[in-house]
TORMILO-731498 format. One record per residue (C-alpha): x, y, z; residue in three letters. Coordinates in steps of 0.02 Angstrom, whole numbers. Example, Ala and Ser with C-alpha at 12.3 -4.5 7.8 and 13.67 -1.06 7.14 Angstrom:
TORMILO-731498
+--------+--------+--------+------+
|   east |  north |     up | code |
+--------+--------+--------+------+
|    615 |   -225 |    390 |  ALA |
|    684 |    -53 |    357 |  SER |
+--------+--------+--------+------+
END
This chain:
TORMILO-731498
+--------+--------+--------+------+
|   east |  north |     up | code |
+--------+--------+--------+------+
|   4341 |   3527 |   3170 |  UNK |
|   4232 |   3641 |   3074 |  UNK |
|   4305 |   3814 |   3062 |  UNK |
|   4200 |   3980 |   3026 |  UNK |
|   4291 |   4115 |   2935 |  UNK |
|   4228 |   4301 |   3032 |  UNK |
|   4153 |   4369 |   2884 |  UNK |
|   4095 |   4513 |   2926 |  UNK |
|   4090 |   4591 |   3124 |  UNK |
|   3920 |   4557 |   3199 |  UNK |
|   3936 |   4734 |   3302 |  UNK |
|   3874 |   4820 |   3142 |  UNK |
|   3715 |   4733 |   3151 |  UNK |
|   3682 |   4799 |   3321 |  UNK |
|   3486 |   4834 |   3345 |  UNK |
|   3492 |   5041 |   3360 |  UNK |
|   3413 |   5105 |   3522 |  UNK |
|   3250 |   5221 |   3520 |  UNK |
|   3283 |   5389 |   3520 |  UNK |
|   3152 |   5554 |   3576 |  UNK |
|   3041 |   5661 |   3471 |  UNK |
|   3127 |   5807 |   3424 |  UNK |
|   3314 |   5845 |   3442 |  UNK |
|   3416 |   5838 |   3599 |  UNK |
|   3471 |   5992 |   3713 |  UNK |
|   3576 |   6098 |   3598 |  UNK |
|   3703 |   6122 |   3729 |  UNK |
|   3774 |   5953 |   3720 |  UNK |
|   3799 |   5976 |   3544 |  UNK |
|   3928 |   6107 |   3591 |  UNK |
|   3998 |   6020 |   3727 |  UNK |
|   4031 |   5888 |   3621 |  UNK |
|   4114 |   6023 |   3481 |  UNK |
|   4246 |   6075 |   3616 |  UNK |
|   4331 |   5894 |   3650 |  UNK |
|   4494 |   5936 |   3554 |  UNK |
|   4614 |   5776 |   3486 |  UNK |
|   4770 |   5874 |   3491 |  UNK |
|   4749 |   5904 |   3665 |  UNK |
|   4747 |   5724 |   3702 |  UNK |
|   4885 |   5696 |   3616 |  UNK |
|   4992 |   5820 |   3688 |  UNK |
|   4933 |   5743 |   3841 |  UNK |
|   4966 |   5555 |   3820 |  UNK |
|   5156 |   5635 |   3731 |  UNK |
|   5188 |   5683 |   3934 |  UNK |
|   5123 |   5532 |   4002 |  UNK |
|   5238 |   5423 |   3892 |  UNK |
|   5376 |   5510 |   3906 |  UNK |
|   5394 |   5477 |   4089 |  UNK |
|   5454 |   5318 |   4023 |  UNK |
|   5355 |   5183 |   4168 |  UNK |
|   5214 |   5195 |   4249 |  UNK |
|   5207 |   5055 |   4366 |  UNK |
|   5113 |   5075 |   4508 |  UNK |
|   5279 |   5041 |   4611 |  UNK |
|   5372 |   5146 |   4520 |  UNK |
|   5479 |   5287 |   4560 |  UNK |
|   5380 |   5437 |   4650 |  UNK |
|   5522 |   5550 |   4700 |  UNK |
|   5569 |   5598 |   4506 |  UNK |
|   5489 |   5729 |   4398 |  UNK |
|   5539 |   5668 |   4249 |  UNK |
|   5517 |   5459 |   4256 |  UNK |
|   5371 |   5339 |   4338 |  UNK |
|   5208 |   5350 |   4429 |  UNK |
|   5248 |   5494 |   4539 |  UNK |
|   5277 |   5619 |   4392 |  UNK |
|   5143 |   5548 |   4291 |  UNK |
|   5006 |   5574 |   4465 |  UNK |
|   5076 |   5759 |   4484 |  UNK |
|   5055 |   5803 |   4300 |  UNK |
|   4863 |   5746 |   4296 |  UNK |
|   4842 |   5833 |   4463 |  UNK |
|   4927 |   6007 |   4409 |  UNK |
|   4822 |   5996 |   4224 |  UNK |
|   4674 |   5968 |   4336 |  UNK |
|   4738 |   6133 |   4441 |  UNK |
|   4736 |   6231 |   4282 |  UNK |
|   4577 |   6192 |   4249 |  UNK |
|   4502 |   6228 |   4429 |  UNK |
|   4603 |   6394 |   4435 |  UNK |
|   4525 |   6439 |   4263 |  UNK |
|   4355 |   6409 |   4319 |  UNK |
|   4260 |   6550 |   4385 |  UNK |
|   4147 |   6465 |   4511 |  UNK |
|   4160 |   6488 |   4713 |  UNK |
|   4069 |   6440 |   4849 |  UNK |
|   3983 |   6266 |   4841 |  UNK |
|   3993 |   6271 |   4670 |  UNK |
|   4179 |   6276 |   4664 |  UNK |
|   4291 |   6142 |   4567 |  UNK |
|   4408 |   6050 |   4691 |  UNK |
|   4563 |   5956 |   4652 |  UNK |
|   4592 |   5806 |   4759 |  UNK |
|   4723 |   5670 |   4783 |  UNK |
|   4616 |   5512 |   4843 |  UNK |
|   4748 |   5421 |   4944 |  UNK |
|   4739 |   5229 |   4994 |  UNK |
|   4874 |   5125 |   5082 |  UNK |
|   4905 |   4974 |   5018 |  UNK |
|   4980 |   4814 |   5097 |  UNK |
|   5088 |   4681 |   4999 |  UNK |
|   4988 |   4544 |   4926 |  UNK |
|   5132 |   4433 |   4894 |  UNK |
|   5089 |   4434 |   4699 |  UNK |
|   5080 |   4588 |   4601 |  UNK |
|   5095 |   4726 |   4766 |  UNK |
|   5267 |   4647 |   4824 |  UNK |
|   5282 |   4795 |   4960 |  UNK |
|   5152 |   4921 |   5052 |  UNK |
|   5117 |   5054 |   4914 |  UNK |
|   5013 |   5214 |   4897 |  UNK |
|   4878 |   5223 |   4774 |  UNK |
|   4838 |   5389 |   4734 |  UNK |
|   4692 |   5427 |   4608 |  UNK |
|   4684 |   5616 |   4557 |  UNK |
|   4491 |   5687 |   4557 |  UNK |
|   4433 |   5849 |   4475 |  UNK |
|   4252 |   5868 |   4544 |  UNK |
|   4130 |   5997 |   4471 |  UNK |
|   3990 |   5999 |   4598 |  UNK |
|   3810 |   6025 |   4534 |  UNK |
|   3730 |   6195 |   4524 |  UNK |
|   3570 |   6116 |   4581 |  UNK |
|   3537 |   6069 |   4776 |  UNK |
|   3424 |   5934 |   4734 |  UNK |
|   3541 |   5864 |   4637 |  UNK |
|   3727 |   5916 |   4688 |  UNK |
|   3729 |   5740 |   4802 |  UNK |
|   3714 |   5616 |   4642 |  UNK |
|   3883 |   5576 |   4582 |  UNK |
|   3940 |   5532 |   4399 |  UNK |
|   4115 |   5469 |   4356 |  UNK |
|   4225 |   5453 |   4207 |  UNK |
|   4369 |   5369 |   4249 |  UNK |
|   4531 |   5270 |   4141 |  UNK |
|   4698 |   5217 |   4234 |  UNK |
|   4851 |   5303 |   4213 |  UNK |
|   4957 |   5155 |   4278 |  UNK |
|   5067 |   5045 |   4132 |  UNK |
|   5163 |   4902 |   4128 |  UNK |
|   5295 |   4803 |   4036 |  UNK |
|   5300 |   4620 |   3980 |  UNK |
|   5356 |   4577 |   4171 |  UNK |
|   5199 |   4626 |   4290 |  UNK |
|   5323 |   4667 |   4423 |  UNK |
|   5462 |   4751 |   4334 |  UNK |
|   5454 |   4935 |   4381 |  UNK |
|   5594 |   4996 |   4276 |  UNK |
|   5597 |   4949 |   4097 |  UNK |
|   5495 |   5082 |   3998 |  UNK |
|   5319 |   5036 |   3991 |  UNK |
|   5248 |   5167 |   3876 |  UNK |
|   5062 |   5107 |   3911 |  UNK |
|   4978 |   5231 |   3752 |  UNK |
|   4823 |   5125 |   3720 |  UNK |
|   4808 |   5059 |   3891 |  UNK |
|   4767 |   5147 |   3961 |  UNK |
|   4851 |   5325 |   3924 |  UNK |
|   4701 |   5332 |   3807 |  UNK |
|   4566 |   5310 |   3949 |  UNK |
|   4671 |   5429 |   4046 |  UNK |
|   4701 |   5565 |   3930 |  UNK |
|   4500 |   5573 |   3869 |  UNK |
|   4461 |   5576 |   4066 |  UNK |
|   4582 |   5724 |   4069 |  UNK |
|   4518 |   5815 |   3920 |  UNK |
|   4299 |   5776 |   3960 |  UNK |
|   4370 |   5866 |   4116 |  UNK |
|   4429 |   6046 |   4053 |  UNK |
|   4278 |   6039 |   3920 |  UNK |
|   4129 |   5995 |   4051 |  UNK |
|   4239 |   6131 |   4176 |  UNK |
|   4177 |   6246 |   4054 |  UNK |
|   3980 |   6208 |   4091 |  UNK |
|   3872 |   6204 |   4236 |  UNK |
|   3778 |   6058 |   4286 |  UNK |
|   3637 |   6008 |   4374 |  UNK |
|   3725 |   5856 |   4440 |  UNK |
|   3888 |   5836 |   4519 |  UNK |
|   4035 |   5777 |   4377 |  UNK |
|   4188 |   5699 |   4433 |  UNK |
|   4363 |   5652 |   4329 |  UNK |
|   4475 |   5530 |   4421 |  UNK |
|   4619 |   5435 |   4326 |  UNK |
|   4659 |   5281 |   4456 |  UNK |
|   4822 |   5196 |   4496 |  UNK |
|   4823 |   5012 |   4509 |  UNK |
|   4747 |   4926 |   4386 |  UNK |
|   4894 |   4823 |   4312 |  UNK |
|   4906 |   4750 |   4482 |  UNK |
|   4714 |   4703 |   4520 |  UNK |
|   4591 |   4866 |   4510 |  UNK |
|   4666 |   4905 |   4669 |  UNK |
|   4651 |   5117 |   4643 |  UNK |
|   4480 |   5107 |   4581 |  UNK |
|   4409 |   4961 |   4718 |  UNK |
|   4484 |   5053 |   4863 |  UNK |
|   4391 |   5213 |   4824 |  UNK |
|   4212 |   5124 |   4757 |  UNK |
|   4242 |   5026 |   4935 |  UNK |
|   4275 |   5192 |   5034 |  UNK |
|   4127 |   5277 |   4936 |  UNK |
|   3989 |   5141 |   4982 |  UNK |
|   4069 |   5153 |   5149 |  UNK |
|   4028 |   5338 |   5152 |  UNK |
|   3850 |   5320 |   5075 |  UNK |
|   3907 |   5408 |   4921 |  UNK |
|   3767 |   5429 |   4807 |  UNK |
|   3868 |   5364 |   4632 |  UNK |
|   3747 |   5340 |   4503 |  UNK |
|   3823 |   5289 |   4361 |  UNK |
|   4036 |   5251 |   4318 |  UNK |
|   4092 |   5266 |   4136 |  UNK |
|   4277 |   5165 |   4129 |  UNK |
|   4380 |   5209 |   3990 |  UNK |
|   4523 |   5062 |   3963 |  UNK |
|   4612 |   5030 |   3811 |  UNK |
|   4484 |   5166 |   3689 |  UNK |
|   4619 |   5250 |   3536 |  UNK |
|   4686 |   5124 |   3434 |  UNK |
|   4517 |   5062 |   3315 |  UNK |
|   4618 |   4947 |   3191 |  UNK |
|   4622 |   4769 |   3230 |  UNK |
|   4771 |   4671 |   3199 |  UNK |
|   4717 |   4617 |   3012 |  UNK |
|   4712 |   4789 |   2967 |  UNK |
|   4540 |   4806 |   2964 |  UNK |
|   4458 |   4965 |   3015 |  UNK |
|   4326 |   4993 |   3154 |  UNK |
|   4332 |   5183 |   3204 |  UNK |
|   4138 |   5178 |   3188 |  UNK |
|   4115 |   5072 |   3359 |  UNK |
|   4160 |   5058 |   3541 |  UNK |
|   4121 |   4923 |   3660 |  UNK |
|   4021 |   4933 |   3801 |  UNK |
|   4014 |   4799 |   3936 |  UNK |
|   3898 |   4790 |   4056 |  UNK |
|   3859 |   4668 |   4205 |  UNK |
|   3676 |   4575 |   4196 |  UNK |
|   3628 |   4497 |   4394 |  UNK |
|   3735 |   4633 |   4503 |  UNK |
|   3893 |   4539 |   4582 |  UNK |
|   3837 |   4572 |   4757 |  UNK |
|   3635 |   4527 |   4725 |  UNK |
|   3596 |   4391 |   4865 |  UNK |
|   3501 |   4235 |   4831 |  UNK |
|   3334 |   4302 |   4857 |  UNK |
|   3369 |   4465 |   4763 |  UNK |
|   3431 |   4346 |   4617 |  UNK |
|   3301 |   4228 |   4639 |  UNK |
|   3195 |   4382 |   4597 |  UNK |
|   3280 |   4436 |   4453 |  UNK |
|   3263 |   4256 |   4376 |  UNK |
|   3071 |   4265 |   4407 |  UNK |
|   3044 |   4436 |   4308 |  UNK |
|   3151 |   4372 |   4176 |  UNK |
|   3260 |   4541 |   4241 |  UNK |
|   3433 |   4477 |   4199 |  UNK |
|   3472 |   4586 |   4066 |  UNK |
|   3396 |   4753 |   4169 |  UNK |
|   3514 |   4761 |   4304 |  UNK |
|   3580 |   4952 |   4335 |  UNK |
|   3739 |   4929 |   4224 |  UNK |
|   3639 |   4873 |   4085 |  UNK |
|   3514 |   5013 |   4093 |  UNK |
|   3666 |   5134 |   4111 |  UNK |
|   3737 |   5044 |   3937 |  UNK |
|   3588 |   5093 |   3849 |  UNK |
|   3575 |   5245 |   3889 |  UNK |
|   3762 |   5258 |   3828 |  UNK |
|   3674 |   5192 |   3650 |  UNK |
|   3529 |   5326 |   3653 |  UNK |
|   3631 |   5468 |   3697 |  UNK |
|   3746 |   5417 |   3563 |  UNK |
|   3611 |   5383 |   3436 |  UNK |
|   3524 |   5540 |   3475 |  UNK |
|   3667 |   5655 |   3450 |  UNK |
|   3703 |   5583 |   3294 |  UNK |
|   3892 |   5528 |   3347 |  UNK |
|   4011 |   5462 |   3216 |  UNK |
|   4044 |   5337 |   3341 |  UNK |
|   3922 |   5217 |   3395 |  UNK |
|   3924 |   5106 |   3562 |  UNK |
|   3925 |   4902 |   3508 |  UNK |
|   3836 |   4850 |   3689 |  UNK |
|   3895 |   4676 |   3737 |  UNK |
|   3814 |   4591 |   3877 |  UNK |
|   3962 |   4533 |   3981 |  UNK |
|   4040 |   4590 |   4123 |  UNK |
|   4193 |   4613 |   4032 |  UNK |
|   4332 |   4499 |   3910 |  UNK |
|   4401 |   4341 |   3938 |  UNK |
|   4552 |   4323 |   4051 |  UNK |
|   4545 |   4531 |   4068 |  UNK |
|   4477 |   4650 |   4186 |  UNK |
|   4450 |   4810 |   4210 |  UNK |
|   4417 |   4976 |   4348 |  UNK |
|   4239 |   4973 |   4313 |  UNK |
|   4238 |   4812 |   4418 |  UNK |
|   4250 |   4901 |   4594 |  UNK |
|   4108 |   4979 |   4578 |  UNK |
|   3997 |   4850 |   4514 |  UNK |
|   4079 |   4750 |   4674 |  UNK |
|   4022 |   4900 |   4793 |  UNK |
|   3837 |   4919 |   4712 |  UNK |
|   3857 |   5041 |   4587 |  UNK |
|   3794 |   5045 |   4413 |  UNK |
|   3951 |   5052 |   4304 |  UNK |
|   4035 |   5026 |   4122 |  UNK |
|   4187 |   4967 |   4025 |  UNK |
|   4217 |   5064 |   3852 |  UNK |
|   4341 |   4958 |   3759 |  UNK |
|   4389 |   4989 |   3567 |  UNK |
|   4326 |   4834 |   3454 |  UNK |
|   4473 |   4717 |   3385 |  UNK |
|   4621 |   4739 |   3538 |  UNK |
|   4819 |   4700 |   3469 |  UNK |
|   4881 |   4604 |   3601 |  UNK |
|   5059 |   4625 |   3529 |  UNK |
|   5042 |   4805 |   3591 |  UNK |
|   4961 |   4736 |   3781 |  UNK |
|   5097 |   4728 |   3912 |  UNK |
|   5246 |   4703 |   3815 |  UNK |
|   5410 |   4756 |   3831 |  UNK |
|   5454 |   4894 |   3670 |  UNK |
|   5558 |   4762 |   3553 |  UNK |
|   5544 |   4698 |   3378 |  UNK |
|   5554 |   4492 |   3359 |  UNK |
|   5593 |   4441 |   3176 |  UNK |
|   5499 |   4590 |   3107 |  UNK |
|   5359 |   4587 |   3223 |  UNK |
|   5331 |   4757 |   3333 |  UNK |
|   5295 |   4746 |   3519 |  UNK |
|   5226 |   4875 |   3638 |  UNK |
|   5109 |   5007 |   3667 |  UNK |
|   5187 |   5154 |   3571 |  UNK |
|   5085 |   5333 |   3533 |  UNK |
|   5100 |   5308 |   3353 |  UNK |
|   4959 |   5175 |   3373 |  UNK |
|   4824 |   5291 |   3440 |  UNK |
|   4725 |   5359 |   3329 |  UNK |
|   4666 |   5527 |   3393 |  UNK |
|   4504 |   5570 |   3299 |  UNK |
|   4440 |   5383 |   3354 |  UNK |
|   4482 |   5440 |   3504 |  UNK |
|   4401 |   5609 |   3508 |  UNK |
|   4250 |   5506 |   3462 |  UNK |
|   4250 |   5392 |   3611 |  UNK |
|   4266 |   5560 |   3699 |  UNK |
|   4116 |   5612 |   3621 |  UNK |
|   4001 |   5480 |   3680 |  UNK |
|   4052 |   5468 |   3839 |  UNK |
|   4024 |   5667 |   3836 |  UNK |
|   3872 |   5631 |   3762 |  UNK |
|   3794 |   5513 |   3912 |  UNK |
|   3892 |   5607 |   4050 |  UNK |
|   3794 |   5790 |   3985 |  UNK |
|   3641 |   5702 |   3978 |  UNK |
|   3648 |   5614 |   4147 |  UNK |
|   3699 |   5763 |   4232 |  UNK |
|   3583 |   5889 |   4191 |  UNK |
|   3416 |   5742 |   4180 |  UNK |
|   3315 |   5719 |   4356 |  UNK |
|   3326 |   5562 |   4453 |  UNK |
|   3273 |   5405 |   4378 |  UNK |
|   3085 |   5383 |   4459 |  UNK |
|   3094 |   5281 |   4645 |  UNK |
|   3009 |   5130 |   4689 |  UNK |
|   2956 |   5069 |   4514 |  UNK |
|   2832 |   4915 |   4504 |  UNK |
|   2732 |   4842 |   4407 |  UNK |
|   2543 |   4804 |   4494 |  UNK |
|   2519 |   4618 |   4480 |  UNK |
|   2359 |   4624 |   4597 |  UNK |
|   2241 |   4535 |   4456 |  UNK |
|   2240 |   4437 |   4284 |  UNK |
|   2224 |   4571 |   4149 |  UNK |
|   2297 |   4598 |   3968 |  UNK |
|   2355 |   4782 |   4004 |  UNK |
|   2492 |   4831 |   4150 |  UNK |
|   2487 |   4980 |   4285 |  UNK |
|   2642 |   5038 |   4340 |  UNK |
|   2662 |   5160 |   4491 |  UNK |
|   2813 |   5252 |   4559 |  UNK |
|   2879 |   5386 |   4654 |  UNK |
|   2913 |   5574 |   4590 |  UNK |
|   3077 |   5616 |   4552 |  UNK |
|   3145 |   5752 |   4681 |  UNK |
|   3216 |   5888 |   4571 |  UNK |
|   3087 |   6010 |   4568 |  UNK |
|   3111 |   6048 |   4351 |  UNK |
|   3023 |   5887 |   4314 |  UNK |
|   2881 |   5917 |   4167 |  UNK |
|   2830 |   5738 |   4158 |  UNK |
|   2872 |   5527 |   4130 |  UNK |
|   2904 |   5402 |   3999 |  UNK |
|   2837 |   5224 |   4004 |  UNK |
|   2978 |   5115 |   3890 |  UNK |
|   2903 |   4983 |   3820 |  UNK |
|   2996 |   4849 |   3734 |  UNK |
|   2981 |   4651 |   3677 |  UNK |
|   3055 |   4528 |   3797 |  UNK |
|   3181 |   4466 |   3671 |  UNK |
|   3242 |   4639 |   3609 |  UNK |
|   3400 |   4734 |   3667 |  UNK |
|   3316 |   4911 |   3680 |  UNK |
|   3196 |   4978 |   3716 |  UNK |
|   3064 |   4996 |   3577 |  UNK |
|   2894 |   5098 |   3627 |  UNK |
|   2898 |   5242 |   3723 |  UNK |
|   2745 |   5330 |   3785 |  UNK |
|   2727 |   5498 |   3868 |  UNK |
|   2617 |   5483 |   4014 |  UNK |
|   2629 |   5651 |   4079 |  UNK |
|   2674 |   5722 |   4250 |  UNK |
|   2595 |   5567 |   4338 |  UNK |
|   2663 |   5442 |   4460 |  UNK |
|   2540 |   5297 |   4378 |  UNK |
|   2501 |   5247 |   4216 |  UNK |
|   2397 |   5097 |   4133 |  UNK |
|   2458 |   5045 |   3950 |  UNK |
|   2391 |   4924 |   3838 |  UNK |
|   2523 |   4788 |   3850 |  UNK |
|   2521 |   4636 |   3922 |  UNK |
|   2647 |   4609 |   4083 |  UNK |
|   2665 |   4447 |   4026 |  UNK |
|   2729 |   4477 |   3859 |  UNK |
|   2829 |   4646 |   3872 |  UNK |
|   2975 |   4721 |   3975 |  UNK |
|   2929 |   4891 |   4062 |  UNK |
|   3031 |   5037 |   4122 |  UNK |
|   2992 |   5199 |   4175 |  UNK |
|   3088 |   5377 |   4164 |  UNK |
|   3095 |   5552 |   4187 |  UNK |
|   3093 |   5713 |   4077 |  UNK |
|   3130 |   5875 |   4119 |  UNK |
|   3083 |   6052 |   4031 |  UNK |
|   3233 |   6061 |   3901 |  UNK |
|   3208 |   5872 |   3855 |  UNK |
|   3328 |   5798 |   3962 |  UNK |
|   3305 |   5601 |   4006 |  UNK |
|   3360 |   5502 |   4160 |  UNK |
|   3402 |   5335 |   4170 |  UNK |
|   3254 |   5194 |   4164 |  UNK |
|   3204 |   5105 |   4302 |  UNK |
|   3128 |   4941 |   4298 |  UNK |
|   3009 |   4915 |   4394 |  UNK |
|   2974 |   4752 |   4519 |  UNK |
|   2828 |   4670 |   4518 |  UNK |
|   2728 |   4724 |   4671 |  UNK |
|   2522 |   4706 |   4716 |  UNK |
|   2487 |   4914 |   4748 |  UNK |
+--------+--------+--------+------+
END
C-alpha cells in the first residue's frame, strides 16, 4: 500500500472568487465591526453550564438540560427585540417554533417537543419583506451514549459554537435595517436526526415560505486540528450539486447543461466566497463540493430536502476526541467538548463571513427570474434573456462568465438595466449566469440560466 504523507492542506490553494469594481457597501464593514467574541463566550459559558443538552432532557429545570438552555436563547432573543426600536410591520418578533415529535424507536425513544427559538427582523422593504434568509446552528448536545440524557454533555464546539454566533449575528443585524427579512433560529434535534431543523424546512415549504438561502453553523470555534496544526484562516463550506429532490427529467437536464455544480446551494456557496473575498475577511470560506462529511450530517440538510438553497459552515481539521464523548481522560488522552477548546476570535471570524453574505443578501434585489440561455441557432456568441428583478432600486445586471472547468466565476460584464444581453462567448465552451445590482452596489445571487429557444 502506497501511503501519501498530507503535506500541506489543499484548502489554501483554493481558486479565489471574482470580486466587483470598487469597494463594497460601507455599512457591512461596520456590521461586521460590531460581532463581539466575548459575547459569545459569555454565551456558550451559560449554555454549558446547564450541564446536558439532550433533546430529551430535562425541561422543567432552570438550571440543567434542554429546557433551560431553549428559555435562555429565547429571553437573550427578548432583550434584543425589546431593545429594538421598530413597530408596526417592521417589528422584531420572538417565536418558539414548536413540533411534536413521535418515538422512532432509535434515537426519539418517547414523543418529544422540538422547539427551535426564532428572532425575525422583517424587511423594511415591501418588495422584499417576503424573501427569507436564515442563520441557523443547534443548541442540542450529547454524550458518548446517543440516548443518555443525563451525563453532562457540555457540547462547546458542537454545536454551542453554531449556536452562540446565531445568537450574537442576531443582536448585531437587530441593530440595522434591511431590505430583506433576517431570521436567527438555533434548532433542537440534531443529535437525534435533524429532526428541529426538517420539521420546520418541511412546515415552511408546506406554507410556501419564500426561503432563499440557509447558512448552518455546526461545529465553527475550535480551528486547530488534532496535530496541532493551525487553520484559523479557513472555514468549510459544503454545498449540495443535483438538488436531493430534482426528478429524473429535471436531473436529466442538469446532466445535459453540464449544470451539476450550479445547483442553488452551490451558487449560494459562492457567494459566501465573494462576500468574504470582497470584504477583505481574515477568514476565508474553503468551498467543498459535497453535500456534507462522511458518516456526518448536519441541519442544513432539511432544507436542501424541502427545496431550499442551503449551507454547512464547518471549521477545517474536526477532533473527534472532543465529538460526542463523555468528559473523561483515558491514559492521558482528554475527551469531550469543553469551552477551553473554542477559540473565540476564530470564531468571531466565522461570524464575520456569515455576517458578511447574510448583509449582502439581504439588502441585494432578487436574483433575475426565468434565466436562459437562447439556443435557437449555431453561433459562436450566446444571448441570454431574463426577467426584471421586482424591487423597484434595481440600477442594472451582471452577465458572469466563467470556464467550464473553473470553480468561480471569472468574467463579469455589466450589461446595464436590460433584461437581454449578447456576449462574445461561445455557449458551448463557457458557463453563464446572470445577476442583479442595485444603487449602493449590492449583488444578488446568480442565476443560471436553462437553455431555452426565445
Amino acid at each position: 500500500m502506497l501511503l501519501l504523507a498530507p503535506m500541506l492542506w489543499l484548502g489554501c490553494a483554493t481558486t479565489a472568487p471574482s470580486v466587483p469594481m470598487g469597494a463594497p457597501p460601507p455599512e457591512v464593514d461596520a456590521i461586521l465591526g460590531s460581532v463581539s467574541p466575548d459575547r459569545m463566550e459569555s454565551d456558550l459559558r451559560m449554555l454549558v453550564g446547564f450541564g446536558t443538552r439532550h433533546t430529551l432532557s430535562e425541561t422543567e429545570s432552570d438550571t440543567r438540560g434542554i429546557g433551560a438552555a431553549r428559555r435562555y436563547i429565547r429571553d437573550q432573543f427578548q432583550l434584543i427585540a425589546d431593545a429594538s426600536d421598530r413597530t408596526g410591520d417592521e417589528a422584531i418578533r420572538v417565536e418558539m417554533d414548536r413540533h411534536q415529535i413521535p418515538a422512532d424507536g432509535r434515537r426519539v425513544f418517547r414523543d418529544v417537543e422540538m422547539v427551535n427559538p426564532m428572532l425575525i427582523i422583517p424587511g423594511s422593504m415591501p418588495a422584499a419583506r417576503d424573501r427569507l434568509y436564515y442563520v441557523i446552528g443547534h443548541y442540542d448536545s450529547r454524550a458518548s451514549e446517543a440516548n443518555d440524557v443525563t451525563s453532562d454533555a457540555p457540547g462547546a464546539d458542537d454545536d454551542g459554537s453554531g449556536t452562540v454566533l446565531t445568537m450574537e449575528l442576531a443582536r448585531v443585524f437587530a441593530q440595522r435595517r434591511f431590505d430583506a427579512t433576517v431570521i436567527f433560529m438555533p434548532v433542537a434535534g440534531e443529535e437525534e436526526g435533524l429532526y428541529g431543523s426538517r420539521a420546520h424546512a418541511k412546515a415552511a415549504r408546506e406554507k410556501g415560505l419564500d426561503i432563499r438561502a440557509v447558512l448552518s453553523n455546526d461545529i465553527v470555534g475550535d480551528p486547530t486540528a488534532p496535530d496541532g496544526s493551525m487553520h484559523d484562516d479557513q472555514v468549510r463550506v459544503f454545498s449540495e450539486g443535483i438538488t436531493v429532490g430534482a426528478s429524473a427529467k429535471e436531473a436529466a437536464a442538469i446532466r445535459r447543461m453540464g449544470a451539476e455544480n450550479d445547483s442553488p446551494s452551490r451558487q449560494l456557496a459562492r457567494y459566501v466566497a465573494m462576500t468574504a473575498a470582497w470584504q477583505g475577511l481574515p477568514v476565508q470560506p474553503w468551498l467543498i463540493w459535497r453535500p456534507d462529511r462522511f458518516l456526518r450530517g448536519g441541519d442544513h440538510t432539511g432544507f436542501n430536502e424541502s427545496g431550499y438553497a442551503a449551507v454547512r459552515f464547518c471549521e477545517v481539521a474536526e477532533n473527534y476526541d472532543r465529538q460526542h464523548q463523555d468528559v473523561r481522560v483515558e491514559n492521558g488522552r482528554r475527551f469531550g467538548d469543553e469551552i477551553e477548546f473554542v477559540d473565540f476570535e476564530y470564531l468571531a471570524g466565522v461570524a464575520r463571513v456569515n455576517g458578511a453574505a447574510l448583509a449582502h443578501l439581504a439588502n441585494a434585489p432578487s436574483k433575475p427570474g426565468d434565466a436562459r440561455i437562447v439556443a435557437a441557432q449555431l453561433t459562436n456568441d450566446t444571448t441570454l434573456r431574463w426577467e426584471a428583478s421586482p424591487e423597484p432600486d434595481v440600477a442594472g445586471y451582471e452577465i458572469m462568465i466563467r470556464e467550464t472547468s473553473a470553480p468561480q466565476w471569472r468574467v463579469l460584464e455589466d450589461v446595464g438595466n436590460v433584461t437581454e444581453a449578447t456576449v462574445g462567448y461561445s455557449k458551448d465552451n463557457w458557463f453563464f449566469g446572470v445577476r442583479a445590482y442595485d444603487g449602493e452596489g449590492y449583488r444578488s445571487l446568480v442565476a443560471y440560466p436553462r437553455a431555452a429557444r426565445e
